[in-house]
N, C-alpha and C positions, 0 to 999 in steps of 0.2 A: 375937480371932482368934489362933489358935494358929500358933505359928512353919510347921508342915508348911503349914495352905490358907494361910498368909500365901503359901509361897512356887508353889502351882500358880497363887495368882492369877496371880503376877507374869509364870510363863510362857506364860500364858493370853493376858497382855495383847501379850507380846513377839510371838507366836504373830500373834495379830490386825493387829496393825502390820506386821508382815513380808508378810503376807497383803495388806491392802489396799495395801502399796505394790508388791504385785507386779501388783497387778488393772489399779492406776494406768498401771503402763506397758504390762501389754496393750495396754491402750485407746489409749494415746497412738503407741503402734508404728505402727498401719494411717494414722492422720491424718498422719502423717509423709509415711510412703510416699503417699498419694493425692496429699499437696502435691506432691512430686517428682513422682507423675505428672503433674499438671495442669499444669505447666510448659510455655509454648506450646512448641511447634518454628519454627521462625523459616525463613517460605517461601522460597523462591528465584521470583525476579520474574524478567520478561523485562526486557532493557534495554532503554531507550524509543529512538527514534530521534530524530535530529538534522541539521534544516534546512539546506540552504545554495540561498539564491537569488542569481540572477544577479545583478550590481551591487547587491546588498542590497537588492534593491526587493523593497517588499510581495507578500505571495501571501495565498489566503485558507485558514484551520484550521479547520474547524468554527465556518463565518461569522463568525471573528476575522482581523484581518491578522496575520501573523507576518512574518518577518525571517530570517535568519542567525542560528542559532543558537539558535532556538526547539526545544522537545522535542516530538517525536511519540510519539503514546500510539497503541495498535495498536487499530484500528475509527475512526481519524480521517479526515473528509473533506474532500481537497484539492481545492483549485481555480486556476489559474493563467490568470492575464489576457493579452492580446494583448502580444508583444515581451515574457516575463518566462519563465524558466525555471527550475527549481529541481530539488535533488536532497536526498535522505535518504536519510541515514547509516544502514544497519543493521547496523552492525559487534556479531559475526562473520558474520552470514549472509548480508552481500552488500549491495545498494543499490539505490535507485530513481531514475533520470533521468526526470524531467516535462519535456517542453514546452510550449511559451507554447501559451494557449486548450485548456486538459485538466482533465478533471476525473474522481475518481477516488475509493472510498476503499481505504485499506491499512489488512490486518489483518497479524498478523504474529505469530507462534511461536518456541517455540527452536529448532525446525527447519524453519518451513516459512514462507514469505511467499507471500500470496492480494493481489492487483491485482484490484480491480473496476473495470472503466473505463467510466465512462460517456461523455466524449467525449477527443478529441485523441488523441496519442501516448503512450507512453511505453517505457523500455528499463529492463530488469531485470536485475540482476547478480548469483549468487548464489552461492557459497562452493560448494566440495564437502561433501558430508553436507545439504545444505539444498535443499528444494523448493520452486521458483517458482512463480505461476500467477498469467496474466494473466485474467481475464474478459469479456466485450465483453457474453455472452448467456448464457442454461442451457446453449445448444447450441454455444457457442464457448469453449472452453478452450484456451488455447496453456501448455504446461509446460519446465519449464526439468528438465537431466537431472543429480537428485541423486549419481549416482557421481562428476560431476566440476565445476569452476567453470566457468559456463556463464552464457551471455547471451540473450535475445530481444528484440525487440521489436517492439510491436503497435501499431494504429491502430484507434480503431472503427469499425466502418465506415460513420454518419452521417458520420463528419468527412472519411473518404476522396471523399464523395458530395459533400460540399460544396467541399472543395478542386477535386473534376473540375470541377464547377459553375462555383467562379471563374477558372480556367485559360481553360473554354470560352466564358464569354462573351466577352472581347475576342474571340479565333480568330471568333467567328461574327461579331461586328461585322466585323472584316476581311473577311471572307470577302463579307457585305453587300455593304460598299462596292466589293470587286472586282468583283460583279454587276452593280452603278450603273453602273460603268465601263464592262464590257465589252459590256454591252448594245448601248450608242448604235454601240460598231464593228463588232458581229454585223451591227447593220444596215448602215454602209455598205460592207463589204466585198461584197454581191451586186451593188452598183452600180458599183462601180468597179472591180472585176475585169475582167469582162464587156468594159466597152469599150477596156481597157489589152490586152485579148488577142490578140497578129499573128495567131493562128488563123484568127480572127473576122471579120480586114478582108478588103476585097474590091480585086483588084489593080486597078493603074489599069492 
């Protein structure tokens, strides 16, 4: 091989290396970039809420007992027994008072807290920027008013039916026994009226 193609080999061969390492990094350019895309985004959660029962007695979380300071996860279903009360923390958008014998679930948003109630009390507290709503029915909504921090509270009204219920029984027992009573003096009052009357006597 003569000196001249001795030397176009050489820039032949240069030529071809330069060449395939430019291909090289086309190629590995986009795989780059796709990894960088594929990088998750890192969501923003809602923060859970946070239990406080009366005297630290049991309440029930989705037929578990919880406690003081147990976490609420939004779509959870509470329940609270006779003489036990409890409340949850939804800080920032405000808080839930339960009382004893209620049952309920809470769902809950970054702006918005939903009460489904299915028996007893409760009172809702809820931040400005944030909307309340209690449930009882489709056709009973009571709303809390997001312009400003705002309170309601609601009863459903099976539990209102039964509280009249236990109210009125004793009142009608009473009421009974005043009848027993006053019966026996309905009757003697025609008899001894009549003859206590100076109307009535005849002069001597």
């Amino acid at each position: 091989m003569n000196p001249r193609t001795q030397r176009i080999a050489s820039l032949l061969a240069l030529f071809l290396v330069v060449s395939i390492s430019q291909v090289g990094i086309g190629f590995a350019a986009p795989e780059t970039a796709t990894a960088v895309n594929e990088t998750p985004v890192p969501q923003v959660q809602n923060p859970a809420g946070i239990l406080t029962t009366v005297g630290n007695k049991p309440i029930t979380v989705n037929d578990a007992a919880s406690v003081t300071g147990a976490t609420i996860l939004s779509g959870a279903t509470i329940e609270t027994p006779d003489g036990v009360g409890a409340t949850v923390s939804l800080d920032p958008r405000g808080s839930l008072e339960i009382e004893q014998h209620t049952k309920l679930t809470l769902n809950f948003q970054e702006k918005h807290i939903k009460v489904v109630l299915l028996k007893g009390c409760v009172t809702l507290h809820t931040r400005k920027g944030t909307l309340g709503e209690i449930e009882t029915s489709k056709d009973m909504v009571s709303k809390t008013d997001p312009k400003k921090d705002d309170v309601i509270r609601v009863c459903h009204p099976d539990s209102v039916m039964e509280a009249s219920a236990v109210v009125a029984g004793p009142a009608l027992d009473l009421l009974s026994m005043l009848g027993v009573i006053a019966a026996p003096a309905a009757a003697v009052v025609p008899v001894v009226l009549p003859g206590s009357n100076p109307s009535n006597s005849s002069p001597e």
